[in-house]
C-alpha positions, 0 to 999 in steps of 0.5 A, a space after each residue: 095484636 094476634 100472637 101470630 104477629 107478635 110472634 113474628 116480630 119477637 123473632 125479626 127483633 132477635 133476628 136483627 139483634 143477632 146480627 148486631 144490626 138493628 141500627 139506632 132506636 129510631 131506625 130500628 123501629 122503622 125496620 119493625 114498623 113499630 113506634 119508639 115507645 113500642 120498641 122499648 115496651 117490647 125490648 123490655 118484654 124480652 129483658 122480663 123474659 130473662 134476656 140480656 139486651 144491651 145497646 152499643 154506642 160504638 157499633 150503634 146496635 142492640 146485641 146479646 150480652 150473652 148466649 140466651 135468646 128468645 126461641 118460639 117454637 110451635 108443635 102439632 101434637 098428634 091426639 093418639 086415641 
């Protein structure tokens, strides 16, 4: 997988997480295109980085437990010869 589209599902896995709207596992994954298992190596990733995901039975959605999220950020840096 190239970073660019790793990149770009890291960022639509927090948007939806955000909003408290992944849905179940299942549903979630279909949203990303993703098989289940891939969902929960990459939920995972993000929890190794130091994300705290949690999963809620009642409102049947991902969410942060607390303030830190994930932000990827890419900068042009002028060379200034």
């Amino acid at each position: 997988m190239s970073l660019v589209k790793y990149i770009a599902r890291l960022q639509r896995m927090d948007y939806l997480i955000a909003m408290k709207a992944t849905g179940p596992p299942d549903d979630f994954a279909c949203k990303l295109r993703l098989s289940r298992s891939t969902l929960f190596e990459t939920l995972q990733e993000m929890k190794n980085m130091g994300v705290d995901i949690r999963y809620s039975n009642t409102r049947e959605s991902y969410y942060y437990a607390d303030e830190r999220r994930i932000i990827i950020r890419v900068e042009k840096i002028c060379d200034k010869r």
